[in-house]
N, C-alpha and C positions, 0 to 999 in steps of 0.2 A: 504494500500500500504506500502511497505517495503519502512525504511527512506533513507536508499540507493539507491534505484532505486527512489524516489522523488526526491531526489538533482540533481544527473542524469538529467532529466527529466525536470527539471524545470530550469535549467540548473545555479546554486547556485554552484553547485561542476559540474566543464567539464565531470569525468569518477567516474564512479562506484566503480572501484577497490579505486581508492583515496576519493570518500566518506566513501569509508568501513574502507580505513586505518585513517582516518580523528575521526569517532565513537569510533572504537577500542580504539584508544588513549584519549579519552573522553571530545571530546572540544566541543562535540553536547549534547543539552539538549530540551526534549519534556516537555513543561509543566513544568521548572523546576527540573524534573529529569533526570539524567543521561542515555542518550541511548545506543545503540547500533543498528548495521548497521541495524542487523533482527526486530529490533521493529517497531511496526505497528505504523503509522501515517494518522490521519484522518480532515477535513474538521476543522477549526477551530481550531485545535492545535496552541501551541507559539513555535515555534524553535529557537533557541539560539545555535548558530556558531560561533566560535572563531577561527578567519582567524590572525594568527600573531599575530599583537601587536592592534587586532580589534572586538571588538563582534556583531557581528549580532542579533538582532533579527527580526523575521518575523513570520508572522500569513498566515497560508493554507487558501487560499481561495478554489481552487477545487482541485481534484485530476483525471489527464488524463494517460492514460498508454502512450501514444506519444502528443509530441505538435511538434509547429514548432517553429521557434527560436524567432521568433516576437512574438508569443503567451506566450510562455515562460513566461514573465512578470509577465502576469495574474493570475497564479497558486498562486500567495503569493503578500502578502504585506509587507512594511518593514514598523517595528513600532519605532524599532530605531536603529542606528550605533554607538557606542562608542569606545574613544580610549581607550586602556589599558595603565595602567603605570607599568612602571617597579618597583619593590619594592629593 
């Protein structure tokens, strides 16, 4: 599954377009590396999201093409939230 339509989806990022712009500028990482919106993302990957002054990360548990918003949850687990500081 495309990591754009996963955030989407799992509902980590509300819209698509702003996951995509979110990648593009490179504050998402699979596994430690640097992605992009088109890279594929599978069952067990570590995503790493940098929402402002805050990093996500989270581990895929499944991958659904639709959920509902209560389900939502389930696709991922958080392994941990950090603040960022400013330098």
């Amino acid at each position: 599954m495309r990591l754009d339509k996963f955030l989407k989806v799992s509902r980590l990022i509300k819209r698509r377009t702003l996951a995509k712009e979110v990648s593009d500028q490179g504050r998402i990482s699979i596994n430690g590396i640097q992605a992009k919106a088109s890279s594929t993302v599978k069952v067990g990957d570590e995503l790493s999201v940098r929402f402002g002054q805050k990093l996500v990360t989270v581990q895929i548990n499944k991958l659904q093409e639709t959920t509902k918003k209560d389900e939502a949850a389930d696709m991922y687990t958080i392994v941990k939230e950090e603040k960022l500081t400013q330098e």
